[in-house]
N, C-alpha and C positions, 0 to 999 in steps of 0.2 A: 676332531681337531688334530689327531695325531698324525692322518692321513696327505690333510693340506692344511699346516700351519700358517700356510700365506695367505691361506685363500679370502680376501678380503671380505667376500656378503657371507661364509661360515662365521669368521666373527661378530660380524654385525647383526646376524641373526641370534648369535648365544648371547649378544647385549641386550639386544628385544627379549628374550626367555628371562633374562635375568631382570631386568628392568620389569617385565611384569609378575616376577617373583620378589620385589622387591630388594634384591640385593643392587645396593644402586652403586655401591664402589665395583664389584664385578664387573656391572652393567659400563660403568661410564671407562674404565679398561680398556673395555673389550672394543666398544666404539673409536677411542683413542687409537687401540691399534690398527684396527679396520682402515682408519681416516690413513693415518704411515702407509700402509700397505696399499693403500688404492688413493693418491691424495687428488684425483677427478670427479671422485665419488662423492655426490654431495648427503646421502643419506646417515651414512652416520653420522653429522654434522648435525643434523635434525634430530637424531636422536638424541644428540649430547643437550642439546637446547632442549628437551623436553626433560630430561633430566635435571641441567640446571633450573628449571623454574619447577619442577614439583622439588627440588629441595631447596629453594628459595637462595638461587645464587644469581640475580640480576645480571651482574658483572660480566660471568662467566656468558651466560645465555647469549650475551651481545656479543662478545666475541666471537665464540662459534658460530652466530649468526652473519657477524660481518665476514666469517673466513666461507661461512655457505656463501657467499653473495659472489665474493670473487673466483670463490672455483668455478659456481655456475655462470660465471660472466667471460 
C-alpha cells in the first residue's frame, strides 16, 4: 500500500483479505476507499453489500446496492 496508495483494486483486494479474515471494519474501510478512489468501479460496492448482509445491516446493503445500480447504469 505504501507504494500506490491510490491504487483503487490494491484496496479492494486488502478488503477481500480482510473480509475473509474476518475483520469486517478493516474490510468495509478499505472498500469505502476503493469506491472514493475509483467511484466507476462497481466491485467494491459488492463487496460492501456482502459485508452488510453477513453482519446483518439490511439498510446499508440497499444502499450500496442502489449506488452499484447507478454507477453501473
Amino acid at each position: 500500500m505504501e507504494l500506490a496508495p491510490t491504487f483503487y483494486e490494491a484496496r479492494n483486494q486488502l478488503g477481500a483479505a480482510y473480509m475473509q479474515a474476518g475483520r469486517f471494519e478493516d474490510a468495509e474501510r478499505e472498500f469505502v476507499l476503493a469506491h472514493e478512489l475509483n467511484s466507476t468501479a462497481v466491485e467494491p460496492l459488492l463487496n460492501l453489500i456482502a459485508i452488510y448482509i453477513d453482519q446483518d445491516k439490511p439498510e446499508m446493503a440497499v444502499d450500496a446496492g442502489e449506488q452499484a445500480v447507478k454507477t453501473n447504469s
